[in-house]
N, C-alpha and C positions, 0 to 999 in steps of 0.2 A: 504494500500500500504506500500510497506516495504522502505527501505529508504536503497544507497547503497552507502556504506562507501570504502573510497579508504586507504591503507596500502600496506604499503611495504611486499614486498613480500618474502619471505626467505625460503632454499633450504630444514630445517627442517621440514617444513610444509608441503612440497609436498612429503618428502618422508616418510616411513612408517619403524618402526623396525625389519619389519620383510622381509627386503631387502637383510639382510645381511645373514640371515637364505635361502633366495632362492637362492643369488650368493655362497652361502659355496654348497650347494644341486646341483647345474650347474657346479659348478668346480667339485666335485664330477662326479659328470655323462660325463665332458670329459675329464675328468682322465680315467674313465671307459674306452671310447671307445678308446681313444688313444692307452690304452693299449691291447684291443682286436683287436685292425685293426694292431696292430704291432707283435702280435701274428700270425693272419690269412696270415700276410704277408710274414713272417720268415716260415710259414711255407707251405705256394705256392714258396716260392724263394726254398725250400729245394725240394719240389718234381720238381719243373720244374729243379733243376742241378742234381738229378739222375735219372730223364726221359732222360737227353739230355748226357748222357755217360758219363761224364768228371768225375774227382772227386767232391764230395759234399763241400769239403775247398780250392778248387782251385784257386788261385789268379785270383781276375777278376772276379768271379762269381756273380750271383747275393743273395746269400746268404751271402757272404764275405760282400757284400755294405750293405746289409742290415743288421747285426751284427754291422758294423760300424755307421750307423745311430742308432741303436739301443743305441751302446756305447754313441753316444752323446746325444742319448735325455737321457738315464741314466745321465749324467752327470748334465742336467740341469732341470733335477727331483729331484735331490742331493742339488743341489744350491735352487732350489727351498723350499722344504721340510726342508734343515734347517734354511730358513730365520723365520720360524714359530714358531721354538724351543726354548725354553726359556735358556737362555745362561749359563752360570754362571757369577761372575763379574769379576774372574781373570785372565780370558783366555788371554794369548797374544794376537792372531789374532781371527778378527772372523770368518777368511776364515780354521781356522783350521776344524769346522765340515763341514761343507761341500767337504773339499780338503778329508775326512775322510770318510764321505757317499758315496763318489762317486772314493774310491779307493777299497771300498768294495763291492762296485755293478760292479767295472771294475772286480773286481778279480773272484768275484761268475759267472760274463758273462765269463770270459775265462777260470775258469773249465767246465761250459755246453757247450760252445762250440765246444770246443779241442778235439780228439780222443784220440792223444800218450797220452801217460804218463808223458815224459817230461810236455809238456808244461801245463796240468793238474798243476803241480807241481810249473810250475811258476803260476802258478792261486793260488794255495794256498798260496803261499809264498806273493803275491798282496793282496790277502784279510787278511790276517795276519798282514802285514804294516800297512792294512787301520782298521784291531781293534787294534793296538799299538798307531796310531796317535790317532784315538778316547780316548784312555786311557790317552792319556798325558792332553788330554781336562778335562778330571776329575777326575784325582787323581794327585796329587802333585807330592809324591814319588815313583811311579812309573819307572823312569829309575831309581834309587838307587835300588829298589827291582829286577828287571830288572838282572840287572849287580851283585848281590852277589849271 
């Protein structure tokens, strides 16, 4: 007969190291689908508003909401994404890369969005901001090179 011993019981023991390898593998996978059910839906929102006459960028449409939900979960794919980034020490804020990822992911969504030209343009001009703000995060002298 065996003999049963009582001990404290502790959170290491019960979990295993390869917990951390299955929750990186499930964050992966509903990244995955996040991103394809946001696809499939951008793009039923765009045939159902020109099956239904109107224009495809029409205020109110349901392509317009869904481009805007899009922008925001961009945004908080951005905040997300660079809390994993390894920093440098001297950054001022560390809201700069993220304020920085996700002026670039605004900018690249409102050149694919846009038809005119203009406002293309203000797309470029937004993702541009948002690799200068990036730049200031790791290069020093970068506005002095900037400005000569």
């Amino acid at each position: 007969m065996g003999v049963i011993s009582a001990r404290e019981a502790r959170l290491a023991d019960w979990t295993s190291r390869s917990v951390g390898a299955i929750w990186r593998a499930f964050d992966l996978q509903l990244a995955t689908y996040a991103i394809l059910l946001t696809c499939f839906g951008l793009a039923m929102a765009y045939s159902n508003a020109v099956a239904g006459g109107d224009g495809v960028l029409a205020p109110g449409s349901v392509l317009v909401r869904g481009l805007l939900w899009t922008g925001i979960a961009l945004v908080a794919f951005s905040f997300g994404i660079s809390a994993k980034l390894p920093l440098p020490e001297d950054i001022p804020s560390p809201l700069l890369i993220p304020v920085a990822l996700s002026t670039v992911t605004m900018g690249l969504l409102v050149i694919i969005s846009r038809v005119k030209l203009v406002t293309q343009t203000v797309g470029y001009m937004i993702l541009e901001n948002g690799i200068f703000i990036f730049g200031l995060t790791m290069a020093e002298g970068l506005p002095e090179l900037i400005e000569m």
